[in-house]
N, C-alpha and C positions, 0 to 999 in steps of 0.2 A: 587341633594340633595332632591328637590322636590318629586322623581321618588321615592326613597328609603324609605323616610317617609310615603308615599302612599304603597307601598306595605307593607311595615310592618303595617300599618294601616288595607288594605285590609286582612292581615294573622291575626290578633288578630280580626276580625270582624269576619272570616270563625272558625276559632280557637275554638273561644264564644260560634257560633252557632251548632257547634259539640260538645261539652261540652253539652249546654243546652239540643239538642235532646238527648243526651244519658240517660241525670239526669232524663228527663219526662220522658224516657222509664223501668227506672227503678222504676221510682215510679209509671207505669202505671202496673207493674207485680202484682199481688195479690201476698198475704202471702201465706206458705206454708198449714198454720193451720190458721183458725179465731184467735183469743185470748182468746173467751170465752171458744173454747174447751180444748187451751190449760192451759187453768186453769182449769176445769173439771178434765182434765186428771191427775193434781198435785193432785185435792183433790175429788175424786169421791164420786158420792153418794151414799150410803150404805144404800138399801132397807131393811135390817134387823134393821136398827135404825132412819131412816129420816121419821120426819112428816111430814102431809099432805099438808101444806102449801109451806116446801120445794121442797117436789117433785113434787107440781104444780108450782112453781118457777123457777127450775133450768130445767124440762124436758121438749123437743118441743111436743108441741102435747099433754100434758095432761095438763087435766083441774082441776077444785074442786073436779067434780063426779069419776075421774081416780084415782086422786089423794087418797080419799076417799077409792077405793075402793079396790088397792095396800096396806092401812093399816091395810083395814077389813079383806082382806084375809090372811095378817102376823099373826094376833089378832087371828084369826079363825084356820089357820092351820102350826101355829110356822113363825120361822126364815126361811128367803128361802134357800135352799142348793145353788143353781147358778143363776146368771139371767135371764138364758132360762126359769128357772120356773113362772118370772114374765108371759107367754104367757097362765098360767093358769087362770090370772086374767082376771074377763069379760071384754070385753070391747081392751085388751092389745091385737095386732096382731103384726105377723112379722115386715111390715113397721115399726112399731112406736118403736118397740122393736131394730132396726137394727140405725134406727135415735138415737135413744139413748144409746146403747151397751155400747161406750167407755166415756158415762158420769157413768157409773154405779160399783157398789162392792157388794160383799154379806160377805164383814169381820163380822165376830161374833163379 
């Protein structure tokens, strides 16, 4: 009797410890997406309508002066047709443009 209690002991002890490894292994996986991008991706931002303050808010990599300067050239030369045309604004290069692609819109 002793013999039997002891292993079913030992089996719910090995049992446990394979359960646990697995739970940590899945919560050591990252996500597939961050969260913030996939909320970007639900409500993107729309260089043809977002102020300054937003699009230094929500964009990696741009600041006050970016931010600023993505309005001046809306203000100056209309609505943008695509986002690629943000690479016209000074200062905006590929990297920065590529980090931000799938936060971005140009809905009218």
């Amino acid at each position: 009797m002793l013999k039997t209690t002891l292993q079913a002991l030992l089996f719910s002890v090995v049992a446990s410890a394979s359960l646990l490894a697995s739970a940590n292994e899945a919560a050591k996986t990252p996500a597939s997406e961050p969260v913030a991008q996939q909320v970007a991706e639900l409500n993107p931002i729309n260089l043809n309508t977002a102020d300054a303050e937003t699009l230094q808010r929500e964009l990696s990599g741009v600041g006050a002066v970016k931010a600023q300067a993505i309005v001046a050239y809306r203000d100056t030369h209309g609505d943008f047709a695509s986002v690629d045309e943000l690479l016209e604004v000074k200062g905006i290069g590929e990297a920065l443009l590529e980090r931000n692609r799938d936060k971005l819109t140009v809905s009218q």
